[in-house]
FITOR-103063 format. One record per atom (N, C-alpha, C): x, y, z; residue in three letters. Coordinates in steps of 0.05 Angstrom, whole numbers, padded with zeros to 5 digits, always signed. Example, Ala and Ser with C-alpha at 12.3 -4.5 7.8 and 13.67 -1.06 7.14 Angstrom:
+00264-00114+00156ala+00246-00090+00156ala+00264-00066+00156ala+00257-00045+00142ser+00273-00021+00143ser+00258+00001+00157ser
This chain:
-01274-00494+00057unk-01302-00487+00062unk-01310-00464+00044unk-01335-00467+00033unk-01345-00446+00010unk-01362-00427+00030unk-01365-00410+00037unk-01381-00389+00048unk-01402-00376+00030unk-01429-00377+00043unk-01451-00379+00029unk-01472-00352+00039unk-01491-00332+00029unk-01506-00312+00037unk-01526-00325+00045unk-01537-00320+00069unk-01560-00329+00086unk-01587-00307+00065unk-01600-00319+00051unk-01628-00306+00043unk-01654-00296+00062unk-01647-00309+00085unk-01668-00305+00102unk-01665-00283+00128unk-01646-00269+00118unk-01639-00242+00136unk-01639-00253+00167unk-01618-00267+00167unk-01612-00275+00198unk-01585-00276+00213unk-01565-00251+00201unk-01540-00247+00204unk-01541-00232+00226unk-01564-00226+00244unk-01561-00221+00275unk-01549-00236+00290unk-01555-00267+00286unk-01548-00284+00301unk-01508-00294+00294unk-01503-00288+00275unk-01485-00296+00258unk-01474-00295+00232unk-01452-00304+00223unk-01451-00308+00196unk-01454-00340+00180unk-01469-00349+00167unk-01482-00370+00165unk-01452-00379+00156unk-01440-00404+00163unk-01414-00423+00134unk-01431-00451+00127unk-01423-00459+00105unk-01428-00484+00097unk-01421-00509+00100unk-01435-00531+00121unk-01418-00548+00128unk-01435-00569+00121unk-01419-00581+00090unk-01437-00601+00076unk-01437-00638+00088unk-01418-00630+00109unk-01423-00655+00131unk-01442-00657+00148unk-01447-00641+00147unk-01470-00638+00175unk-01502-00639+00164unk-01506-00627+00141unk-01527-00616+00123unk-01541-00594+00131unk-01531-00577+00143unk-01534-00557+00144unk-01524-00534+00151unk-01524-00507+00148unk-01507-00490+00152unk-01505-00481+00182unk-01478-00475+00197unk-01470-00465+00218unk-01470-00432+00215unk-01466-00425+00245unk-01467-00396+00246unk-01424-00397+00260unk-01419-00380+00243unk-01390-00374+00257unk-01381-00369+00285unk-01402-00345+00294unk-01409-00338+00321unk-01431-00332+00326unk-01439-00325+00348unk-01481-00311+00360unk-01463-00296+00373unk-01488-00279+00376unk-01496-00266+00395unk-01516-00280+00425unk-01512-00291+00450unk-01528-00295+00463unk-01548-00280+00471unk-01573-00292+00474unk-01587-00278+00491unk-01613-00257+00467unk-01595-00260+00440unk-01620-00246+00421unk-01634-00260+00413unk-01628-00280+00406unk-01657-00312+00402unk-01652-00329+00418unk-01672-00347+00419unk-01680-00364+00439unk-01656-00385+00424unk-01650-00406+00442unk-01638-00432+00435unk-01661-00447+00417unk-01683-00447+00414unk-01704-00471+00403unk-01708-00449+00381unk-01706-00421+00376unk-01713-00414+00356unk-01683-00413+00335unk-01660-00408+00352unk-01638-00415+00328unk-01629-00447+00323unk-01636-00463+00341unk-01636-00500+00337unk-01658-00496+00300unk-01687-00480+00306unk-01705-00490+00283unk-01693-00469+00260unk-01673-00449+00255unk-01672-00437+00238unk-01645-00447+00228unk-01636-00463+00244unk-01609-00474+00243unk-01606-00500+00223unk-01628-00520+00238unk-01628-00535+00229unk-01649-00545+00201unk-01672-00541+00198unk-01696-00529+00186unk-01695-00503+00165unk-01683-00487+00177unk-01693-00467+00149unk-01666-00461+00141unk-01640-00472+00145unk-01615-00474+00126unk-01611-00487+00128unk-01628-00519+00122unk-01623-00543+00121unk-01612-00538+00085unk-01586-00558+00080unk-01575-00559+00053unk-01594-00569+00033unk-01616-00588+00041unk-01630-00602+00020unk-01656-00571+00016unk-01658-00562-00009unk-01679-00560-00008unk-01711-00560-00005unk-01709-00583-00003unk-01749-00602-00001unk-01743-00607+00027unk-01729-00606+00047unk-01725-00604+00076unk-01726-00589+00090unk-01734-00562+00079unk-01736-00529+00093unk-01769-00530+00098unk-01781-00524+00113unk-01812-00513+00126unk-01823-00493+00099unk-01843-00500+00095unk-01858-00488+00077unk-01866-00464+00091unk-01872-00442+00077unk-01878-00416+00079unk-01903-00402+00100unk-01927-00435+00099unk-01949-00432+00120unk-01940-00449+00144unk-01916-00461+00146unk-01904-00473+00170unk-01887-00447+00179unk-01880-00439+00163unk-01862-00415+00174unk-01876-00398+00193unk-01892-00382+00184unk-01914-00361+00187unk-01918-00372+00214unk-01935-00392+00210unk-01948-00405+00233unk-01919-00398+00265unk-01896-00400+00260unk-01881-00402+00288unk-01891-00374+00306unk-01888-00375+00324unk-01887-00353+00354unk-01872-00327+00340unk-01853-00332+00339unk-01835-00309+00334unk-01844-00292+00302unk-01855-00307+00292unk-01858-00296+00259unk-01891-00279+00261unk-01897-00273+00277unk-01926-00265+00291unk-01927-00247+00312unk-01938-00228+00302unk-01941-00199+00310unk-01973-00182+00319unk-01977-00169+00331unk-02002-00159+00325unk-02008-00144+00293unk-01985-00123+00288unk-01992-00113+00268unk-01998-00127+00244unk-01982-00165+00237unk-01987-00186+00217unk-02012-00192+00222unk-02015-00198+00240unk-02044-00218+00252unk-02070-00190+00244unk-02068-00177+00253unk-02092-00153+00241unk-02085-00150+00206unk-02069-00138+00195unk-02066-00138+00173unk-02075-00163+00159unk-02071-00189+00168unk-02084-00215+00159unk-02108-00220+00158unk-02116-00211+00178unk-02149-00216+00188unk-02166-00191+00159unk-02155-00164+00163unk-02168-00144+00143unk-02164-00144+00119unk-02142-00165+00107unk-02142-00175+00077unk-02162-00194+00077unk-02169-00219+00094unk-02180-00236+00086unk-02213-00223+00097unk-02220-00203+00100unk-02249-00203+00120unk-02266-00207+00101unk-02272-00214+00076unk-02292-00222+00056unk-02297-00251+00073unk-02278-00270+00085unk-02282-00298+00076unk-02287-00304+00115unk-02283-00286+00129unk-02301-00284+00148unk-02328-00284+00163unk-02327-00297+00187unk-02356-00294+00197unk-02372-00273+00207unk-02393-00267+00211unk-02401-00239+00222unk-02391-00243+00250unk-02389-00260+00270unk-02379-00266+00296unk-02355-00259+00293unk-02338-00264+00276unk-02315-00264+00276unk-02301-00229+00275unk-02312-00227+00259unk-02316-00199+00249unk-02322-00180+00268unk-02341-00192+00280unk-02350-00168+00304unk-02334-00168+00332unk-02320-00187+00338unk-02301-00196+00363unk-02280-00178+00356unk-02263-00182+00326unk-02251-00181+00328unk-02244-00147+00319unk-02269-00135+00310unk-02268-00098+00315unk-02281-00091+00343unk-02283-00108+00357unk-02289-00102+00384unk-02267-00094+00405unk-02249-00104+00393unk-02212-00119+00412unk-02201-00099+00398unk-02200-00093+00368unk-02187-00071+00348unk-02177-00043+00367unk-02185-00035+00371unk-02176-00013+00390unk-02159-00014+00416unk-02170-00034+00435unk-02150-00043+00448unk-02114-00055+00447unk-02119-00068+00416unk-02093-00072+00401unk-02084-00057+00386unk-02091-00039+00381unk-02079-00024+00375unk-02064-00003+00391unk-02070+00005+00406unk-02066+00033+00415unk-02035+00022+00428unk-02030-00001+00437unk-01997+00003+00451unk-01978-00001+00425unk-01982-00003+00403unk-01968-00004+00380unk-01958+00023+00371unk-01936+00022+00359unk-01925+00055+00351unk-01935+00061+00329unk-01955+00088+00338unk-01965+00104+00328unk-01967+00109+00293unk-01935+00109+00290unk-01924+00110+00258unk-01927+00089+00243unk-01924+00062+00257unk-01927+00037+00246unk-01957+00032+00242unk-01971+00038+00254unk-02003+00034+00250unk-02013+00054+00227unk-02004+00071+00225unk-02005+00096+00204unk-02005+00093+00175unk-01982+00079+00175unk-01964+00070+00147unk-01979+00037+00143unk-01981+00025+00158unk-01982-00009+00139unk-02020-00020+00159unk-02022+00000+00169unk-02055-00009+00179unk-02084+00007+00168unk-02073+00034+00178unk-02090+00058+00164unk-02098+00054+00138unk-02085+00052+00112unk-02096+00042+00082unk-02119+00018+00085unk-02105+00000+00109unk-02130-00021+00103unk-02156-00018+00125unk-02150+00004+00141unk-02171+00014+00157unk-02193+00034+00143unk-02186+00043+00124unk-02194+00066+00121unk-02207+00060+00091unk-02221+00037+00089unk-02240+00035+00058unk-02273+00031+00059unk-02288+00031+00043unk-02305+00031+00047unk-02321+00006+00061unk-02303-00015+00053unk-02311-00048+00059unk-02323-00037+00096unk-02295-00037+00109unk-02290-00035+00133unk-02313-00011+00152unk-02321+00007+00139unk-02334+00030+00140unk-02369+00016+00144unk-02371-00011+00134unk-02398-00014+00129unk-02404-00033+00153unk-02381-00037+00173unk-02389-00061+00193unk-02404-00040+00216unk-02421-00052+00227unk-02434-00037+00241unk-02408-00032+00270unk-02403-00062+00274unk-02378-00058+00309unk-02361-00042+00300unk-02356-00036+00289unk-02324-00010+00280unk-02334+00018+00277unk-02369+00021+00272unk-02372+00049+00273unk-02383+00054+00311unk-02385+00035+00320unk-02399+00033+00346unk-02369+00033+00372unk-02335+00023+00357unk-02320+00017+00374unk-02299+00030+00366unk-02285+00031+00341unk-02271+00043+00331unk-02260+00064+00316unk-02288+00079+00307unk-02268+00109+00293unk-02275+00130+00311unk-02282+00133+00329unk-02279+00143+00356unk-02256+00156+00363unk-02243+00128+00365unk-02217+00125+00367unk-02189+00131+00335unk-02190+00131+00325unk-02188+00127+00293unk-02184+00155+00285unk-02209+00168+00280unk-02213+00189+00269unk-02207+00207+00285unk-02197+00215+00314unk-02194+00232+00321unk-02163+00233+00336unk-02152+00264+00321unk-02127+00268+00333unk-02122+00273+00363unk-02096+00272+00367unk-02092+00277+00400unk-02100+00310+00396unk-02103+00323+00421unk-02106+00346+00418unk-02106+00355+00449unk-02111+00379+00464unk-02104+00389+00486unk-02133+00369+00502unk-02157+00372+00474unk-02178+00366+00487unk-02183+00334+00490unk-02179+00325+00470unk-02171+00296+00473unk-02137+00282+00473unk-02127+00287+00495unk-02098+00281+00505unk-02089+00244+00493unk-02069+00246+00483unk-02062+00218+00472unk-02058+00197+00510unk-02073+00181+00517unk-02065+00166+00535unk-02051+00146+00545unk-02040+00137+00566unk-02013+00117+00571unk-02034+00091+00571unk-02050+00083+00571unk-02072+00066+00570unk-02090+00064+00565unk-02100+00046+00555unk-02129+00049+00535unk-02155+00043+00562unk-02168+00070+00550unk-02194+00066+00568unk-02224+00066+00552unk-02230+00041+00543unk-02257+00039+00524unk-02277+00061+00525unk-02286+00068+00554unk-02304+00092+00556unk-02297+00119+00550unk-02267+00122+00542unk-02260+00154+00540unk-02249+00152+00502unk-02250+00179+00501unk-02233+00173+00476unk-02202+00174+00480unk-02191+00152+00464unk-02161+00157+00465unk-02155+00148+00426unk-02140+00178+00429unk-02133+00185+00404unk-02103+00162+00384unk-02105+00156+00375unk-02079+00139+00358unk-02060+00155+00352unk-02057+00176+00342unk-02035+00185+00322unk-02047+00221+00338unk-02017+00232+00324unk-02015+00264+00336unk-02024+00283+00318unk-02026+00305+00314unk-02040+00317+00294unk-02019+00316+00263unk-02003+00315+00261unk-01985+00321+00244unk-01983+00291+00228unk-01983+00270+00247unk-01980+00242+00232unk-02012+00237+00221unk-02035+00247+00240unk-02054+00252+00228unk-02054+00260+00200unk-02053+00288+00200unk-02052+00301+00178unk-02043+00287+00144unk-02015+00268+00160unk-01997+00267+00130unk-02011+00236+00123unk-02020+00222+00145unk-02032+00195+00132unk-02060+00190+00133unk-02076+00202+00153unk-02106+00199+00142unk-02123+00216+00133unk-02109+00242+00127unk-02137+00266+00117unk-02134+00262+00088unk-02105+00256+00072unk-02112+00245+00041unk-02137+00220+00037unk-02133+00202+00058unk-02150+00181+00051unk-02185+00190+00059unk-02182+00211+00085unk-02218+00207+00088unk-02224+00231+00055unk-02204+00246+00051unk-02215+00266+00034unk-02224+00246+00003unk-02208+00222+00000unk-02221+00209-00026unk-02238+00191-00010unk-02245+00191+00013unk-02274+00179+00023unk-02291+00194+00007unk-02289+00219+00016unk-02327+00239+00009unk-02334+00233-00013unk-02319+00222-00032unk-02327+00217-00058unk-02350+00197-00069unk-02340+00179-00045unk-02361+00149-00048unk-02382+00161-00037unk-02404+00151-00044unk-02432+00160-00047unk-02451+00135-00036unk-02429+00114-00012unk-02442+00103-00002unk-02455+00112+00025unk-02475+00094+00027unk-02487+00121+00064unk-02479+00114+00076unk-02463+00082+00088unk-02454+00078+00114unk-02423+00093+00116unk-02418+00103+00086unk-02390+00108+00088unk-02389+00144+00095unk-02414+00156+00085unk-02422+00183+00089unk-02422+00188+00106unk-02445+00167+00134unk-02449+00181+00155unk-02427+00184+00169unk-02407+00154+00173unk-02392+00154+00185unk-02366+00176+00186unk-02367+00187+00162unk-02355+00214+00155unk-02360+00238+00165unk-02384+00242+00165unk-02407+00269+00173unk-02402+00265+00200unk-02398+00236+00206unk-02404+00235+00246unk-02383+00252+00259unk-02354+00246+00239unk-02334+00257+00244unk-02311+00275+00231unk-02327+00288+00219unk-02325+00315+00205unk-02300+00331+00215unk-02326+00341+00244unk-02312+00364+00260unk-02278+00359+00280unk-02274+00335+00268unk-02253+00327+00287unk-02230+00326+00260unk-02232+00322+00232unk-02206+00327+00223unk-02223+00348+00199unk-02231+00361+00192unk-02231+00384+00179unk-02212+00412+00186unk-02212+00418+00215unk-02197+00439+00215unk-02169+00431+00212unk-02160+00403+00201unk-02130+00401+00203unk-02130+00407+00163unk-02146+00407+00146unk-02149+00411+00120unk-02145+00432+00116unk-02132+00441+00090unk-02126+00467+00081unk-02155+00477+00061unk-02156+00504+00077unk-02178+00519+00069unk-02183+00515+00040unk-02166+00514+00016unk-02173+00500-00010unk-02189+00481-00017unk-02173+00453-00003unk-02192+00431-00006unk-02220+00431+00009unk-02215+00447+00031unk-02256+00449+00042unk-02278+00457+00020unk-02264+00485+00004unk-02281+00496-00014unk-02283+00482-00037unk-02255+00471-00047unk-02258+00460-00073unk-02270+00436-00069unk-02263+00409-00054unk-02275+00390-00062unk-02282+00381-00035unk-02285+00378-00008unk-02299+00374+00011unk-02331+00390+00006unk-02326+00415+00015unk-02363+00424+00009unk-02373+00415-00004unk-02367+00409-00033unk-02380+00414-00051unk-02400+00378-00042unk-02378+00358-00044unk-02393+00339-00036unk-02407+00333-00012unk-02405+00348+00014unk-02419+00351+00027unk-02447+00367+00024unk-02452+00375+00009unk-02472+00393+00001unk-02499+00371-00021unk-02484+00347-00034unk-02495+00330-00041unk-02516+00321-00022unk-02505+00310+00003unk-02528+00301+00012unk-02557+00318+00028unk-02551+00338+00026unk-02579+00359+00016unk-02601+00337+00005unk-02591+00328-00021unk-02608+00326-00047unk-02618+00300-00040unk-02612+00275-00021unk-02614+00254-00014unk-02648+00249-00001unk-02659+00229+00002unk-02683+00223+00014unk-02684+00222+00038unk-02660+00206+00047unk-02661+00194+00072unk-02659+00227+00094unk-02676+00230+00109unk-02686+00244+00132unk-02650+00248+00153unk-02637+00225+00155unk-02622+00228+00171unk-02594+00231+00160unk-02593+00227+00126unk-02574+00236+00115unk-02578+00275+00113unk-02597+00274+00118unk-02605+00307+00114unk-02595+00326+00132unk-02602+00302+00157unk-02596+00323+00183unk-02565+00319+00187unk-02556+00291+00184unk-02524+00303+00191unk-02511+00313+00174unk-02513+00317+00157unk-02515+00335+00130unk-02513+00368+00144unk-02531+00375+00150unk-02536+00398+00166unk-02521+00402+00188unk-02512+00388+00208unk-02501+00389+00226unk-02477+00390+00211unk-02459+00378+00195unk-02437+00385+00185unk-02434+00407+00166unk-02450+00412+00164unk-02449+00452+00152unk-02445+00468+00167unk-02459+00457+00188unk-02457+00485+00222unk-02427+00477+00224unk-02421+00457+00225unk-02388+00450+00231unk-02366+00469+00214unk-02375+00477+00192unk-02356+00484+00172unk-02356+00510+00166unk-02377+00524+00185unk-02382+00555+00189unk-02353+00568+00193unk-02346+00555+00212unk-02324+00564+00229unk-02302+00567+00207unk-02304+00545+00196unk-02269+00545+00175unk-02278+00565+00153unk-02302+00560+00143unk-02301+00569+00111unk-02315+00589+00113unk-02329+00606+00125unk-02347+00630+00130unk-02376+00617+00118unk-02397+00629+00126unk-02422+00627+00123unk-02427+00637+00095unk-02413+00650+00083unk-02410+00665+00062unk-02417+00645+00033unk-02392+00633+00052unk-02386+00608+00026unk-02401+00586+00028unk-02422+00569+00040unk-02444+00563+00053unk-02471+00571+00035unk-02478+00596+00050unk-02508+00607+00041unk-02506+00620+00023unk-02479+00637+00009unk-02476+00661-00010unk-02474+00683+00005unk-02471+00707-00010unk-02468+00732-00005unk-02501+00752+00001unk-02515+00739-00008unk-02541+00751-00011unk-02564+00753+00024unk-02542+00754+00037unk-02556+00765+00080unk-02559+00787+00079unk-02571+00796+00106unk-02579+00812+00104unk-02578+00816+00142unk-02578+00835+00151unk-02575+00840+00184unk-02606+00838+00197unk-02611+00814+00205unk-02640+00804+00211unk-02640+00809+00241unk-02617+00791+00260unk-02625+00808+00284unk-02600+00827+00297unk-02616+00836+00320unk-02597+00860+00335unk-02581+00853+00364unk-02566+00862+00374unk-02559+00862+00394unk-02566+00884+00414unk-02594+00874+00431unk-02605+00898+00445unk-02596+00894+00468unk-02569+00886+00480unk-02572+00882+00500unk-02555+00914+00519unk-02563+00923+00541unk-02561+00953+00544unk-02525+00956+00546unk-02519+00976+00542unk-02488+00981+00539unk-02482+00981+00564unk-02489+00990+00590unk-02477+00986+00609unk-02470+00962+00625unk-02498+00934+00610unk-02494+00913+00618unk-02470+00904+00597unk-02474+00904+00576unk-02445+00896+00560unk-02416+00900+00573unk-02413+00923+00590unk-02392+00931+00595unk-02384+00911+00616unk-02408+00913+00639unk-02400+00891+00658unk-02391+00864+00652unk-02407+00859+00630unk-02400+00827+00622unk-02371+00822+00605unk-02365+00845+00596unk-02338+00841+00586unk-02325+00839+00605unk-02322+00856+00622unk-02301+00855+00649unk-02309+00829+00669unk-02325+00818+00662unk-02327+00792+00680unk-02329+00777+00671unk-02323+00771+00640unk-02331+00748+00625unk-02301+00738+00620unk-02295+00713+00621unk-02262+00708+00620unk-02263+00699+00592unk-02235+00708+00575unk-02238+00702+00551unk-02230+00664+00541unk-02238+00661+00525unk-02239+00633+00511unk-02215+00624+00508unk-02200+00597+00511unk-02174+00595+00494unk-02169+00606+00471unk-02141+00612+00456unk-02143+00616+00433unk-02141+00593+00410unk-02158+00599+00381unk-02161+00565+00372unk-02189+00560+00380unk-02197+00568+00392unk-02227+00543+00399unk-02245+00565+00382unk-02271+00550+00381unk-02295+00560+00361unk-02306+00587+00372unk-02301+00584+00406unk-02311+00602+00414unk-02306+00637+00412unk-02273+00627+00406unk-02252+00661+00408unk-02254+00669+00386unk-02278+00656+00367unk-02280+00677+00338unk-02300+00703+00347unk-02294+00719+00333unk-02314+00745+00337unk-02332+00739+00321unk-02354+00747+00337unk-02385+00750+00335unk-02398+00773+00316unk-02416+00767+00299unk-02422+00783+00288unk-02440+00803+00294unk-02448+00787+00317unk-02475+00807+00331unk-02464+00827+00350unk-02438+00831+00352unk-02429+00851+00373unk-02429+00875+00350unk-02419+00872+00328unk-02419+00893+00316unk-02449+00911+00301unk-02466+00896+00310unk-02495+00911+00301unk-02512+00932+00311unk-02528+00947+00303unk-02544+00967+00318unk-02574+00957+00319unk-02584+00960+00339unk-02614+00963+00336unk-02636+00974+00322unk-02635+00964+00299unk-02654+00982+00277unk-02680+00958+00269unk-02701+00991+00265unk-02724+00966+00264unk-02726+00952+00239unk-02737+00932+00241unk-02735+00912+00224unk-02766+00904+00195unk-02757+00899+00172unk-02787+00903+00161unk-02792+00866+00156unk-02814+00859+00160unk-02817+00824+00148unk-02803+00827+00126unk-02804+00839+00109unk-02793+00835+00080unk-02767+00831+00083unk-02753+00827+00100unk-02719+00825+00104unk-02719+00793+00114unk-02734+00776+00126unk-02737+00753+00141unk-02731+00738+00111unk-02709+00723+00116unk-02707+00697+00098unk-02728+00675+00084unk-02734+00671+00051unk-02746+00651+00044unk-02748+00633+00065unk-02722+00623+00074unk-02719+00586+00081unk-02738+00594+00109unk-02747+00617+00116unk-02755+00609+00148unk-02785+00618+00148unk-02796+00630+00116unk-02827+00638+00115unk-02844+00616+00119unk-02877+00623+00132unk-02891+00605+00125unk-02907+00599+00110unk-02911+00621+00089unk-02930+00612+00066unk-02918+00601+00044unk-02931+00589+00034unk-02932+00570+00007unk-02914+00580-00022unk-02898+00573-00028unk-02893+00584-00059unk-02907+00593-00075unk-02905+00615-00094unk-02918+00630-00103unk-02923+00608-00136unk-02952+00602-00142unk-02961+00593-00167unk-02964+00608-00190unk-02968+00605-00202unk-02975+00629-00235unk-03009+00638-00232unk-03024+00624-00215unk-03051+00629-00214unk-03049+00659-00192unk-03031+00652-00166unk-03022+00676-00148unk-03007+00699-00159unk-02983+00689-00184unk-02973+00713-00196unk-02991+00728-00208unk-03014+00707-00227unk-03041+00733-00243unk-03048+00752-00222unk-03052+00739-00201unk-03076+00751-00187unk-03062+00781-00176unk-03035+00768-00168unk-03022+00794-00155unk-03014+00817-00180unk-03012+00804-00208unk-03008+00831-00224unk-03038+00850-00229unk-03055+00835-00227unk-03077+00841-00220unk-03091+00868-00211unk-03082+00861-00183unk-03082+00879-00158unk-03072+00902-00168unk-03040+00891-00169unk-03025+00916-00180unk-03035+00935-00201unk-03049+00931-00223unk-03060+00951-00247unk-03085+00966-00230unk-03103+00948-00214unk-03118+00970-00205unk-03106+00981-00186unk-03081+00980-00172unk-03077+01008-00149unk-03070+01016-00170unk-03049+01023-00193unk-03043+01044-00216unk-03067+01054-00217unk-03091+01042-00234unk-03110+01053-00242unk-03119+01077-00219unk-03122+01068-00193unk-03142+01082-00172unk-03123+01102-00165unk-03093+01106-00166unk-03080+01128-00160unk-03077+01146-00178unk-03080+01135-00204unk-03078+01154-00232unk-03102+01166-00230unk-03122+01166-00221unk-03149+01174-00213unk-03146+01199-00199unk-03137+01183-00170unk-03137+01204-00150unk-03123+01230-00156unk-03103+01221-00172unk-03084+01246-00180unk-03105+01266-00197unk-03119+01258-00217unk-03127+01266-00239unk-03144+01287-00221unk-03166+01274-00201unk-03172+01294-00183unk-03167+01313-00173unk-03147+01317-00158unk-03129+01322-00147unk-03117+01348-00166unk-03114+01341-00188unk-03105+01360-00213unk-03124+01386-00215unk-03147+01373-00227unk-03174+01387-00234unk-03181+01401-00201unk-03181+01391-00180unk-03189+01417-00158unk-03170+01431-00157unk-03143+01433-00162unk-03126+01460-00153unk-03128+01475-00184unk-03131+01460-00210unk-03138+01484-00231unk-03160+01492-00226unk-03190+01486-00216unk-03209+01499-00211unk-03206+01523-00184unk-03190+01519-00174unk-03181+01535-00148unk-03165+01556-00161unk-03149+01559-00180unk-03131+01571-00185unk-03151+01598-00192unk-03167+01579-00221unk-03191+01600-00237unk-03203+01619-00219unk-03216+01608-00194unk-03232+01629-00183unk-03220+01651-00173unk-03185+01650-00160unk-03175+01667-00153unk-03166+01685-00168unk-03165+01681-00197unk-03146+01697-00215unk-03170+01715-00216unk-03206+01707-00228unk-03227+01719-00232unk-03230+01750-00207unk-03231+01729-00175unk-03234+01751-00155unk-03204+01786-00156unk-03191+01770-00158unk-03165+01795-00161unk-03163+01802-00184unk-03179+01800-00205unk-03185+01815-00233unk-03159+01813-00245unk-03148+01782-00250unk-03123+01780-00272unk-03141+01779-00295unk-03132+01793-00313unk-03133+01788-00336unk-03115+01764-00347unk-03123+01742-00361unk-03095+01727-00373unk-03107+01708-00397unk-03096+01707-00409unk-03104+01693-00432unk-03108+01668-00433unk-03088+01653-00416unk-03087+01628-00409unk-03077+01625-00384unk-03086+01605-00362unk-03069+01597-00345unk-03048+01568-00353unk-03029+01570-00344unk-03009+01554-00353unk-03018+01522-00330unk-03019+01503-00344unk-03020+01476-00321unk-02994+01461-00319unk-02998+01446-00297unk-02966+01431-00290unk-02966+01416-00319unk-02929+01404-00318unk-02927+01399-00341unk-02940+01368-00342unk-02942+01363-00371unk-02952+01337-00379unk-02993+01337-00376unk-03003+01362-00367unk-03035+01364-00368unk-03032+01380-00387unk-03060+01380-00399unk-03072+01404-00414unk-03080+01428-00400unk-03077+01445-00420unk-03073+01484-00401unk-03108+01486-00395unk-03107+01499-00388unk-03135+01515-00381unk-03140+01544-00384unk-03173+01553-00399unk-03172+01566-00414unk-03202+01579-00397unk-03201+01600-00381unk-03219+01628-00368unk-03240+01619-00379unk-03243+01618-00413unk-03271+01617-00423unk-03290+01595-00413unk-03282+01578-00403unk-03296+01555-00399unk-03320+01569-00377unk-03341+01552-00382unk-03361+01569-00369unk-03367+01557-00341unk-03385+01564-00325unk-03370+01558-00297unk-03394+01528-00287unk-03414+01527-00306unk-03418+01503-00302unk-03409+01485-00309unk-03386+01480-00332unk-03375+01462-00338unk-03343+01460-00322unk-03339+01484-00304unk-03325+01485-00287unk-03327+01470-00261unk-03350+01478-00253unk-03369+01459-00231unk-03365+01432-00231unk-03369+01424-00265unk-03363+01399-00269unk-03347+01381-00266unk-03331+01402-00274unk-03304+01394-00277unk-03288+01384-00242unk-03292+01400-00222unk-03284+01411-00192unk-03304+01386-00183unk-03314+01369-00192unk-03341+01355-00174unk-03329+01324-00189unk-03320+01324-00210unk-03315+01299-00212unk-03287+01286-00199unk
């Protein structure tokens, strides 16, 4: 007897020998009890049948009980979803969550997540309505991984760390696509894996493309747009956000003796949550405040035109003019004041000396042109 390598990885059951009487290959010994009798009769007889053109073709194969899995059967369904029905499609990201969740964690991670996580899949409306809910969000104290799936709650797939290492590379080359169903669905769920990202990638290439949809038409790409900026306060400072150019607009008036009470009766926050960051308004004083400090983005008048800039430089030359005036006045009564007093106490002087940058003044001048002078 020639002894032959089984190709079809089935040396659980045995070691395949060659028994060219029979036409097909025997197992030396089994194991009972690890396959069925009707599944090692068909692998027995059928798929190490000696004739080649007598073995089950590859879609007969597939097709048996045993060769069929949830994780095959989904993976099958999300290669072929181009050639799908919209019914089909929609049943079957309806159920998606449910099948998933008793599957191990790591296995859904590694050979499901890549094909979950593209833009195709991103554009069905039942998967943003059933599934990244579920999907996009890690276990956490606040959302606890559960022993059973409950459609109305969230239950999380994967732990933060398996999170981390298999889907924050993939949503981070999401932000890139510049599709909207793939945007919002991002923006929806921002705040649930951003803080697992390293403060680098928020600044370098998360913000920046979040900040894109600013520039967009659509009204509601704008606002969750916005809402995911407030989200990112927390991680990246406001700093890095709005710029450096704030200013201390409001105060914290509230009286010190009530502060005191409320500290001592206020119980503090977990640590980790949004809330246990310090406040910037504890550290402020009550000082009054001028409009001129109130932010562009929150004024209500109109941008300034070139017809409003003439007008206002305008303005501006005659207050110069009318204060250069007043002064000039102003000048001429205290030298005419000076004159009369030097005359009454009989100074002699040749000249009185004037502040610097006027012309001096000179006794001789006669006192109607003095008059004149004191009156204009």
């Amino acid at each position: 007897m020639d002894t032959f390598f089984c190709p079809v990885g089935v040396w659980i059951r045995g070691v395949p020998l060659n028994h060219r009487d029979r036409g097909y290959w025997e197992f030396l010994y089994a194991f009972p009890g690890v396959i069925s009798d009707s599944t090692y009769t068909y692998i027995q007889q059928q798929m190490l049948n000696i004739d080649p053109m007598a073995r089950p073709a590859v879609v007969e194969l597939m097709a048996q009980p045993w060769m069929r899995n949830d994780v095959s059967d989904i993976a099958d369904f999300l290669s072929h979803l181009t050639v799908k029905t919209q019914s089909e499609k929609d049943n079957f990201f309806s159920d998606l969550p449910a099948r998933l969740h008793p599957l191990p964690p790591r296995v859904v991670a590694e050979h499901l997540l890549p094909l979950l996580l593209t833009p195709l899949i991103m554009t069905e409306t039942v998967a943003r309505r059933c599934l990244w809910k579920h999907l996009l969000t890690p276990a956490s104290s606040q959302h606890p991984r559960r022993m059973t799936f409950d459609p109305c709650r969230i239950c999380p797939l994967f732990d933060e760390d398996l999170f981390t290492y298999h889907a924050v590379p993939l949503l981070l080359n999401l932000m890139e696509s510049h599709d909207y169903h793939v945007r919002m669905v991002l923006l929806e769920h921002l705040v649930q894996f951003t803080p697992l990202c390293p403060r680098e990638e928020l600044v370098g290439s998360l913000l920046p493309e979040v900040l894109v949809g600013l520039h967009d038409v659509s009204d509601e790409m704008v606002q969750a747009t916005l809402r995911a900026l407030a989200d990112l306060v927390s991680l990246v400072g406001g700093e890095t956000i709005v710029g450096t150019t704030r200013s201390c607009i409001f105060a914290d008036s509230t009286p010190r003796s009530q502060k005191v009470v409320m500290e001592k009766t206020q119980t503090p926050p977990p640590s980790g949550s949004p809330n246990s960051l310090p406040s910037p308004l504890t550290s402020l004083q009550t000082l009054p405040l001028s409009p001129l400090q109130a932010p562009p983005i929150f004024s209500s008048k109109a941008p300034p035109t070139s017809q409003d800039e003439a007008r206002r430089q305008q303005r501006a030359e005659k207050m110069r003019e009318k204060r250069e005036m007043q002064r000039r006045k102003k000048m001429a009564a205290k030298l005419g004041l000076a004159s009369r007093v030097a005359d009454v106490d009989g100074v002699e002087s040749d000249e009185l000396t004037a502040p610097t940058g006027h012309a001096q003044y000179s006794p001789s001048v006669s006192h109607d042109e003095e008059d004149l002078d004191y009156n204009c």
